[in-house]
Z-matrix of the N, CA and C atoms (Angstrom, degrees):
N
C 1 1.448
C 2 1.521 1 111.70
N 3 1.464 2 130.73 1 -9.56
C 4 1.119 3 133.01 2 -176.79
C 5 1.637 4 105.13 3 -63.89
N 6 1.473 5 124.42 4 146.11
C 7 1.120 6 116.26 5 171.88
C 8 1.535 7 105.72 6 99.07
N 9 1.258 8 98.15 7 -30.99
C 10 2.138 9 95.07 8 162.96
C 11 0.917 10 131.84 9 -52.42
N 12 1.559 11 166.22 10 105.06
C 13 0.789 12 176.64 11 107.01
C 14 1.516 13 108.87 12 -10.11
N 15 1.787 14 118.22 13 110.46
C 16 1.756 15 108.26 14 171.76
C 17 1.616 16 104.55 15 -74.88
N 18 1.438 17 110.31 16 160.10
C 19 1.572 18 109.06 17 172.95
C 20 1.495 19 84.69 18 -147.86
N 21 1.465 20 87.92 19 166.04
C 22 1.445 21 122.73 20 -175.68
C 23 1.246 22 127.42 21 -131.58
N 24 1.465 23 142.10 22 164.33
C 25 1.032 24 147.56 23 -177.09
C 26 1.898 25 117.62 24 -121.89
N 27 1.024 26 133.78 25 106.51
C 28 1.502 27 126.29 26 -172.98
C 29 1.942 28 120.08 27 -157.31
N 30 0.684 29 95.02 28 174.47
C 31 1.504 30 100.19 29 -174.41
C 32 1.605 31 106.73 30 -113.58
N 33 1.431 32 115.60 31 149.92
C 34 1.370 33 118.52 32 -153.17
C 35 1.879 34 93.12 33 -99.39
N 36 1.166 35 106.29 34 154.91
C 37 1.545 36 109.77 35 -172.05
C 38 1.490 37 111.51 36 -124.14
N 39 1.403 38 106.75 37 -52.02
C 40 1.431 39 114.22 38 162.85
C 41 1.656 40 126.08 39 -117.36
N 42 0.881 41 120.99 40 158.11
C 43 1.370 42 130.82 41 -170.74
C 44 1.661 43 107.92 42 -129.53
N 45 1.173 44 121.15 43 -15.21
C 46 1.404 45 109.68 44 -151.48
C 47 1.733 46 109.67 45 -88.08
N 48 1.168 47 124.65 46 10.12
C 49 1.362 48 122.30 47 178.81
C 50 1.610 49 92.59 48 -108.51
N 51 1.565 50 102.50 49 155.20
C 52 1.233 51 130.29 50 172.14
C 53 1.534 52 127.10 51 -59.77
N 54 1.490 53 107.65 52 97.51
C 55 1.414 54 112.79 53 -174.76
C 56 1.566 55 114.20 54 67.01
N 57 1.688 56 129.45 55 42.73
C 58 1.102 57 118.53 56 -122.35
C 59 1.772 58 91.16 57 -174.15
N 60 1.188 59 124.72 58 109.00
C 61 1.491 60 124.85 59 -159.28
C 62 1.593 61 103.87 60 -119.77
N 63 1.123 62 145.66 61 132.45
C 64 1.840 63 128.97 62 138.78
C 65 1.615 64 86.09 63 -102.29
N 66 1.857 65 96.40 64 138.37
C 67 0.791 66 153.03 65 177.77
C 68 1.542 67 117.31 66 -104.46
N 69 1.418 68 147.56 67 115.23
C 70 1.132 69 121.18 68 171.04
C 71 1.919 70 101.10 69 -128.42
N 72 1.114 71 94.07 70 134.86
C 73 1.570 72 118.26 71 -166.45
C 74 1.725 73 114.64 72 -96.66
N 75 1.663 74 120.86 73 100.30
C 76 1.185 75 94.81 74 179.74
C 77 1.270 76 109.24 75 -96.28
N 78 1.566 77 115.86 76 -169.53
C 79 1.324 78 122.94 77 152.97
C 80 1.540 79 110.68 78 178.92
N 81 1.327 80 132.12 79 176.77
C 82 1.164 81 141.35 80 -175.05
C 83 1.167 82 105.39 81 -100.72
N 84 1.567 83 109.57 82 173.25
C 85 1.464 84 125.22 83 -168.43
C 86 1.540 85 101.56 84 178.16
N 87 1.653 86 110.78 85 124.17
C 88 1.248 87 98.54 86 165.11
C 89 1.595 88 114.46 87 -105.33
N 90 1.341 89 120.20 88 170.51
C 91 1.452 90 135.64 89 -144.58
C 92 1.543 91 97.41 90 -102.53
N 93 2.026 92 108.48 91 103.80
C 94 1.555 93 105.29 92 179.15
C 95 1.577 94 119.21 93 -30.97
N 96 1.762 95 122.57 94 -36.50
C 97 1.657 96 108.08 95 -167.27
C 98 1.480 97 101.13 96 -85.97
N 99 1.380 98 106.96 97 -68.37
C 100 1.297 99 131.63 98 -171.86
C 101 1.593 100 129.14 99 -58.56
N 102 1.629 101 102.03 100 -23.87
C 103 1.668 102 94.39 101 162.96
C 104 1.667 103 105.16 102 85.42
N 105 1.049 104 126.44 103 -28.32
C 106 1.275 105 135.15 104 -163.26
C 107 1.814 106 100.10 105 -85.21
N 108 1.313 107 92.31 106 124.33
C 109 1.991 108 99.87 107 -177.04
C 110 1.467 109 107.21 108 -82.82
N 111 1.289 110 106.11 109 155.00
C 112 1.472 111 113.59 110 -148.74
C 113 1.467 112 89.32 111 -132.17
N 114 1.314 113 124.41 112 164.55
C 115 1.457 114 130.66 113 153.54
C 116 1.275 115 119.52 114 -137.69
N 117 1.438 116 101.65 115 123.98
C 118 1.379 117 115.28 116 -152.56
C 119 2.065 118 102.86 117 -108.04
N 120 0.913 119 94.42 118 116.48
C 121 1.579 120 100.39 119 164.15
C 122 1.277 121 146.27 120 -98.61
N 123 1.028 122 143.47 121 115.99
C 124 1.631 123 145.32 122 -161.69
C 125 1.182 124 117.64 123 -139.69
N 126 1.710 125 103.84 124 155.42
C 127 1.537 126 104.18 125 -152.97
C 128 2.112 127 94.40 126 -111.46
N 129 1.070 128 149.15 127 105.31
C 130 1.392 129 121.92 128 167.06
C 131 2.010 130 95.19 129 -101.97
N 132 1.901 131 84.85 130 163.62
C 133 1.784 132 91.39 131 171.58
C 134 1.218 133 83.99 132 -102.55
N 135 1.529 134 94.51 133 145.94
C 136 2.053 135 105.39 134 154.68
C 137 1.585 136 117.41 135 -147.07
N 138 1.322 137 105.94 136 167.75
C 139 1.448 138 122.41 137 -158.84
C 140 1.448 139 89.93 138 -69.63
N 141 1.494 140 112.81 139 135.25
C 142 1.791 141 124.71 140 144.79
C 143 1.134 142 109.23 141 -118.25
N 144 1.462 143 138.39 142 94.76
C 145 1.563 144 133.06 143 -177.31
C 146 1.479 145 83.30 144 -54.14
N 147 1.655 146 139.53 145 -91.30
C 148 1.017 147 113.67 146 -111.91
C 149 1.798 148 102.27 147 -105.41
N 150 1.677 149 100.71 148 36.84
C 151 1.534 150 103.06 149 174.98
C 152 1.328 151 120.87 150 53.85
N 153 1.850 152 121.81 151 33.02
C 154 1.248 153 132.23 152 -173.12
C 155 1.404 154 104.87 153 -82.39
N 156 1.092 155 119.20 154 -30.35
C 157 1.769 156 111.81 155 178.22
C 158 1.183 157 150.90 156 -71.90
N 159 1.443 158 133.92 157 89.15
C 160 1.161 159 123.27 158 -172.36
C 161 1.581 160 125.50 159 -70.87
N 162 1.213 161 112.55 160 -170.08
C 163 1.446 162 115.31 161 -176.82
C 164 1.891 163 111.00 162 -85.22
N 165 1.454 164 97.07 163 131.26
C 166 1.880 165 87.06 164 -168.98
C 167 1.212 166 97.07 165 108.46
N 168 1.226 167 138.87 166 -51.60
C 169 1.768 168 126.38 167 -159.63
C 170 1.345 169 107.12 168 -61.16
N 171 1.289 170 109.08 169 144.09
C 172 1.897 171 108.43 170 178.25
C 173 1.666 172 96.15 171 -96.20
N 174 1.002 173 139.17 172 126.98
C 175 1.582 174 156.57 173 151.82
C 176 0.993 175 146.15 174 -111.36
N 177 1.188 176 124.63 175 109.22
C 178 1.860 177 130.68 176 166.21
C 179 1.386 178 120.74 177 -31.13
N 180 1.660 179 121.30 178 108.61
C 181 1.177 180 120.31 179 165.14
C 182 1.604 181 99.85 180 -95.23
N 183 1.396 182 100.97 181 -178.17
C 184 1.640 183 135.58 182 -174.96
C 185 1.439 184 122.51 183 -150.94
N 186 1.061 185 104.50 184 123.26
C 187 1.625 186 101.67 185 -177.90
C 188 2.016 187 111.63 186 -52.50
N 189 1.385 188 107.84 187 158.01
C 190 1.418 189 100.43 188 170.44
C 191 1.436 190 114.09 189 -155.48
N 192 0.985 191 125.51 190 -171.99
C 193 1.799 192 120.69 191 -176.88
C 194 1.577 193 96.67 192 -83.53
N 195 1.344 194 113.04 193 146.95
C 196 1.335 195 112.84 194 177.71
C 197 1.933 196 122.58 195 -34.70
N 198 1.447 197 125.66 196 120.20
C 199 0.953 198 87.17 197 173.78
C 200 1.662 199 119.75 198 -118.49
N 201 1.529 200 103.62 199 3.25
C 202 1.569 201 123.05 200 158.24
C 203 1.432 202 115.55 201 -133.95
N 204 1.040 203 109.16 202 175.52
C 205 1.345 204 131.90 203 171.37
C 206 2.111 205 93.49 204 -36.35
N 207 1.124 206 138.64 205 -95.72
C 208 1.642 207 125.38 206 144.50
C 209 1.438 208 157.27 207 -73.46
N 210 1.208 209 88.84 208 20.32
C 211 1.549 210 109.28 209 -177.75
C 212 1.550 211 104.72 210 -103.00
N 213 1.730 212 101.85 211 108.87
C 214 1.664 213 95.13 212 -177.51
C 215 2.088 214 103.20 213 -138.57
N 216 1.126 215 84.60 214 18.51
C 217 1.433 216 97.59 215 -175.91
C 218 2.058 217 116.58 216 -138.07
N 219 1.268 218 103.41 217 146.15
C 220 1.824 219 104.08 218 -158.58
C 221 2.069 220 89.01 219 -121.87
N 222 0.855 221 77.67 220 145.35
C 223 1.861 222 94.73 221 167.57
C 224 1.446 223 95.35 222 -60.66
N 225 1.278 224 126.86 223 143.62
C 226 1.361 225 123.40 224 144.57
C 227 1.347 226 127.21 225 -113.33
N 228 1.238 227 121.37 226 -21.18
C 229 1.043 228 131.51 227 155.89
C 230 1.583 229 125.95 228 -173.65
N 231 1.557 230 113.92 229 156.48
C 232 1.464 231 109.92 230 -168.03
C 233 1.717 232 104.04 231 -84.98
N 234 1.343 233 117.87 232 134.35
C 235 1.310 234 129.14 233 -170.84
C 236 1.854 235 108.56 234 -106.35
N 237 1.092 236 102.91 235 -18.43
C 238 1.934 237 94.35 236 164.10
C 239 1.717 238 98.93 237 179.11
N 240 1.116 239 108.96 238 126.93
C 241 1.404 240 124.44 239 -156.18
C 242 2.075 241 89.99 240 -76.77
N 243 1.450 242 112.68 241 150.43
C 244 1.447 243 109.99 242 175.54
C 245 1.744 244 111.01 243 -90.64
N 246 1.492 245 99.50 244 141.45
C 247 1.270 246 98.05 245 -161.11
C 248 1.605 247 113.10 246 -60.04
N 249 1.138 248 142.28 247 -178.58
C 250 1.569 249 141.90 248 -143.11
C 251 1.531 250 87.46 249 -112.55
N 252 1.494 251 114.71 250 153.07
C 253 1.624 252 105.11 251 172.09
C 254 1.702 253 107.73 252 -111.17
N 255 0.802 254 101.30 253 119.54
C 256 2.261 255 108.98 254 166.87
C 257 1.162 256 121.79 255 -63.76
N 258 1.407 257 116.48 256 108.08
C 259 1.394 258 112.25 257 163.75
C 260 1.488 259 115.66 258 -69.42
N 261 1.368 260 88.32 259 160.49
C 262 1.919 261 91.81 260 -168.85
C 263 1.550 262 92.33 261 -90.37
């Protein structure tokens, strides 16, 4: 199993830090007593070297070696670009 890499699937939330993504990742889960499915939300930061992500895009992260203080995960690639907004 060495050499695995976890990845994820999520939509980008912020953009405004330098090379520098939140990501928030949902998914379900049902509840060991109660049975009742839950949806669970989470926030990770991850690396965009070249600041390609806007706000809205859904993207593939990848785990990585720490590369800040919370930054332990890198974009790997953009999976559907967010649609453009029109000014009136």
């Amino acid at each position: 199993m060495t050499g695995r890499r976890k990845s994820m699937v999520g939509q980008v939330t912020s953009n405004k830090m330098d090379k520098t993504v939140v990501v928030v990742v949902k998914r379900s889960k049902r509840h060991p007593l109660y049975k009742k499915v839950i949806r669970i939300r989470k926030k990770f930061k991850a690396h965009d070297a070249a600041n390609a992500c806007q706000i809205g895009d859904l993207v593939r992260i990848v785990e990585s070696r720490p590369l800040s203080k919370e930054k332990r995960w890198v974009v790997d690639e953009i999976l559907k670009s967010a649609p453009e907004k029109v000014e009136p």
